[in-house]
ZAMARGU-4260 file (C-alpha; in steps of 0.2 Angstrom, whole numbers, plus 5000, padded with zeros to 4 digits):
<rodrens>
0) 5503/5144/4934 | 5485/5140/4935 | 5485/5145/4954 | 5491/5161/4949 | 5480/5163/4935
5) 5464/5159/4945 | 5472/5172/4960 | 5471/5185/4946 | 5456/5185/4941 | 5448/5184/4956
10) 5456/5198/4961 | 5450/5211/4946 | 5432/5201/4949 | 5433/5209/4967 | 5440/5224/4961
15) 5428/5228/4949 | 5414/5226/4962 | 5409/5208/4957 | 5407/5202/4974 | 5399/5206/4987
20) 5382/5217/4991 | 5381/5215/4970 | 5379/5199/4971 | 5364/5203/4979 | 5358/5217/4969
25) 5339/5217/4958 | 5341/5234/4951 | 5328/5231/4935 | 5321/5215/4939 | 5302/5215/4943
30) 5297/5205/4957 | 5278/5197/4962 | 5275/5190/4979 | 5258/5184/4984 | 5253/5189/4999
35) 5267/5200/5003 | 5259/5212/5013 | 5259/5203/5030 | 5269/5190/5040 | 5283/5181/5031
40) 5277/5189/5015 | 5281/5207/5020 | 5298/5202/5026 | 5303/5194/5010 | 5294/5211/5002
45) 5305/5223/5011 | 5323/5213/5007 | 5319/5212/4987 | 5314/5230/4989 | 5330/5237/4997
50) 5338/5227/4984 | 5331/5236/4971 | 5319/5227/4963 | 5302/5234/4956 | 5289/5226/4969
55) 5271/5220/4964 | 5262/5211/4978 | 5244/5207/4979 | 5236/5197/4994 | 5216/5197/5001
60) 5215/5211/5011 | 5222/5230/5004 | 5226/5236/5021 | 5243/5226/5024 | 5245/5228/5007
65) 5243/5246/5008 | 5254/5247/5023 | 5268/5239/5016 | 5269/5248/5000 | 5270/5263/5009
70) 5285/5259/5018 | 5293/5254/5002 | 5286/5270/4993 | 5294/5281/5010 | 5312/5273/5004
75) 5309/5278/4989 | 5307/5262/4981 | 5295/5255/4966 | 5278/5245/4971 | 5263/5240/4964
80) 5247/5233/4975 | 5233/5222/4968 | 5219/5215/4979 | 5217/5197/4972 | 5212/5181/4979
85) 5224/5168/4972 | 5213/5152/4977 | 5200/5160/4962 | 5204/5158/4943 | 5198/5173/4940
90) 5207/5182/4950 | 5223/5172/4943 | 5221/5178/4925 | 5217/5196/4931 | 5232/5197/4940
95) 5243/5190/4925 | 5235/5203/4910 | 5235/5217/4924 | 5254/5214/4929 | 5262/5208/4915
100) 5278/5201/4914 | 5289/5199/4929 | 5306/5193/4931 | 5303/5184/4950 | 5289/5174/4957
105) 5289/5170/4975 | 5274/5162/4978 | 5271/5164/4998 | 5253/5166/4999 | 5246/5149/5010
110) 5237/5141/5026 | 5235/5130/5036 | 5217/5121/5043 | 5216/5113/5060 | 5206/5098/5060
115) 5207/5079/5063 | 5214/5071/5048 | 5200/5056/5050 | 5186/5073/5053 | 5192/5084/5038
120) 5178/5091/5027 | 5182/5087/5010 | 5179/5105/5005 | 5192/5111/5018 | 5204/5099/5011
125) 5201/5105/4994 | 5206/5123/5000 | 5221/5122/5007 | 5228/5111/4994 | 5220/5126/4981
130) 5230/5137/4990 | 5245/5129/4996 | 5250/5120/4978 | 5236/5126/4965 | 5236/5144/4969
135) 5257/5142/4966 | 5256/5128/4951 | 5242/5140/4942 | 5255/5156/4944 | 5269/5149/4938
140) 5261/5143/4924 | 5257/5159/4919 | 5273/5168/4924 | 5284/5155/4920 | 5283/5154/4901
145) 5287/5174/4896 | 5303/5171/4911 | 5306/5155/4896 | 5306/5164/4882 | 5318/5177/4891
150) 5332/5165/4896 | 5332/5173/4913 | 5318/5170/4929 | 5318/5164/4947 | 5302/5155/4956
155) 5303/5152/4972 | 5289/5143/4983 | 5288/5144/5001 | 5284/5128/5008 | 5287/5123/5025
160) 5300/5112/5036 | 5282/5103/5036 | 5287/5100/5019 | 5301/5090/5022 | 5299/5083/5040
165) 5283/5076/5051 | 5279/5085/5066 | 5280/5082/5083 | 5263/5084/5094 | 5274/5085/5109
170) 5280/5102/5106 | 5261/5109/5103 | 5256/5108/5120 | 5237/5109/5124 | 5237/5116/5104
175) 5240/5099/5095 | 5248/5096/5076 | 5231/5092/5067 | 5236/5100/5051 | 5235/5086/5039
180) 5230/5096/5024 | 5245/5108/5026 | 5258/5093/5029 | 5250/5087/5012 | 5250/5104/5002
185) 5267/5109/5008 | 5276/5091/5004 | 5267/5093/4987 | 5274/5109/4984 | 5290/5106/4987
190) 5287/5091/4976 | 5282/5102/4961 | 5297/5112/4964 | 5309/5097/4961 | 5300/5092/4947
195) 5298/5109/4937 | 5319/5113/4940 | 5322/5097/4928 | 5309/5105/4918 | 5317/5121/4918
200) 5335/5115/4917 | 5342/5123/4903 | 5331/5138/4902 | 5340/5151/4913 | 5324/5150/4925
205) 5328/5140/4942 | 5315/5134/4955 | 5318/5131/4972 | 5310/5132/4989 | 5312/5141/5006
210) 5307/5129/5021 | 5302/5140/5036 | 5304/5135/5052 | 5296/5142/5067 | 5290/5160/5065
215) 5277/5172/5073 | 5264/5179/5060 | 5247/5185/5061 | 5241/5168/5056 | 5247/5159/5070
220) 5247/5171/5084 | 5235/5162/5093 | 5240/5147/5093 | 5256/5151/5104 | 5251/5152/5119
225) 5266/5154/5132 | 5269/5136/5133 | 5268/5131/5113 | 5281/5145/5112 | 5293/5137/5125
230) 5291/5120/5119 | 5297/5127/5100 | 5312/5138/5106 | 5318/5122/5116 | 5314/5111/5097
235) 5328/5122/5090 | 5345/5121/5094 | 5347/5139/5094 | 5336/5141/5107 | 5323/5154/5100
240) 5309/5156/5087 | 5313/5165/5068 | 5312/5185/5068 | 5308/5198/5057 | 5325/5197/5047
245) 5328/5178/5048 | 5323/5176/5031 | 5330/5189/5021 | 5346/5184/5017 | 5337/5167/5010
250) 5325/5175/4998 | 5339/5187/4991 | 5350/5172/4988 | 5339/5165/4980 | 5332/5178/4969
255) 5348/5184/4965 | 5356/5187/4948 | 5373/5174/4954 | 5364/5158/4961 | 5358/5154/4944
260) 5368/5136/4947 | 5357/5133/4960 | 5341/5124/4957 | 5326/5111/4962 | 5334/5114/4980
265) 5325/5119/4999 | 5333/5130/5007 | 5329/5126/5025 | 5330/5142/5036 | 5323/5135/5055
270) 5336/5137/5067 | 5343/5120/5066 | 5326/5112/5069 | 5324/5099/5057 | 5345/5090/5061
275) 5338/5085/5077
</rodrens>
């Protein structure tokens, strides 16, 4: 009887269009990504947008932010741009009283700062962690509380597989992995994430993190050189780096209205590099 019963509803829950692309629809929900007008960022950008949500982004620089606002505004799609520098507490509180409430926080804006851990400047240190954990932590404390007081929000940080894992210099060749600050940041980040999903247990708001693995972006451009790139496709067990739609499913998983029993979790997304 209980088989038959569960059988049942599962199949007016598909008929009634519970399933499915719905389960992946932000129709009404206002999303903020920091520094969403390039890289990583855009892609996550575009997938929240052709989902429906109402974008807000806001980065250093008004050109990508310009060009991928466009793109959205050609679909026909909702988008706000706001030219901020997140590592500034100014900027922070401007963005908050300018934006206003939103019901999504991704927080992607970040780093990283080559340099001998033993020869890092103190005042480059203090940087990346301002961007990679501060910047985030400073958001969410503004965001988070109005998500709170409405029973419903997501935040998710973008952290790193760095996050989770050490590197290996091996597969930098001629390049080498001296990015202590941002193996710091990251780890910490994904650290705060953990510990603001207990937080946020019970209050319709989940925190969780995507972990990258080995994309192209702007930022690191230079640093793969032909043979870097060769020695990171060959760290993967798929054999290649991420592209420009790897991460989209993730972020709309993760942003949707359904994964609300998912929370203080990474969501690694790196082609298999970190089970080796």
């Amino acid at each position: 009887m209980q088989y038959n019963d569960d059988l049942n509803f599962w199949r007016k829950f598909v008929r009634d269009g519970g399933m499915a692309m719905n389960d992946f629809e932000l129709n009404g929900r206002r999303v903020l990504v920091t520094g969403g007008g390039d890289g990583l960022g855009k892609q996550m950008t575009l997938a929240l947008a052709d989902a429906g949500a109402s974008i807000v982004i806001c980065g250093r620089r008004s050109g990508p932010l310009e060009e991928t606002a466009a793109v959205i505004s050609e679909a026909g799609g909702q988008v706000e741009t706001y030219v901020a520098d997140v590592t500034l507490e100014a900027d922070r509180r401007r963005l908050a009283d300018l934006i206003g409430e939103v019901d999504i926080l991704v927080n992607n804006a970040g780093v990283a700062s080559r340099g001998r851990w033993d020869e890092v400047e103190l005042e480059d240190w203090r940087y990346i962690m301002n961007i990679n954990v501060e910047a985030p932590f400073r958001l969410i404390q503004l965001f988070a509380p109005g998500m709170i007081e409405r029973g419903w929000g997501r935040v998710i940080n973008i952290a790193s597989i760095y996050g989770l894992v050490a590197g290996d210099p091996s597969r930098y060749p001629g390049v080498g992995l001296d990015i202590a600050s941002y193996f710091a940041s990251k780890h910490s980040l994904v650290g705060l994430s953990s510990f603001l999903a207990v937080e946020f247990g019970r209050s319709g708001v989940t925190v969780n993190t995507i972990c990258p693995g080995m994309f192209p972006s702007p930022t690191n451009e230079e640093m793969l050189t032909a043979d870097v790139r060769a020695a990171l496709e060959a760290g993967a067990p798929v054999g290649r780096l991420g592209s420009e739609t790897d991460l989209r499913t993730a972020i709309l998983f993760l942003a949707s209205p359904n994964s609300g029993f998912v929370t203080g979790q990474n969501l690694v997304v790196d082609g298999g590099w970190t089970i080796w």
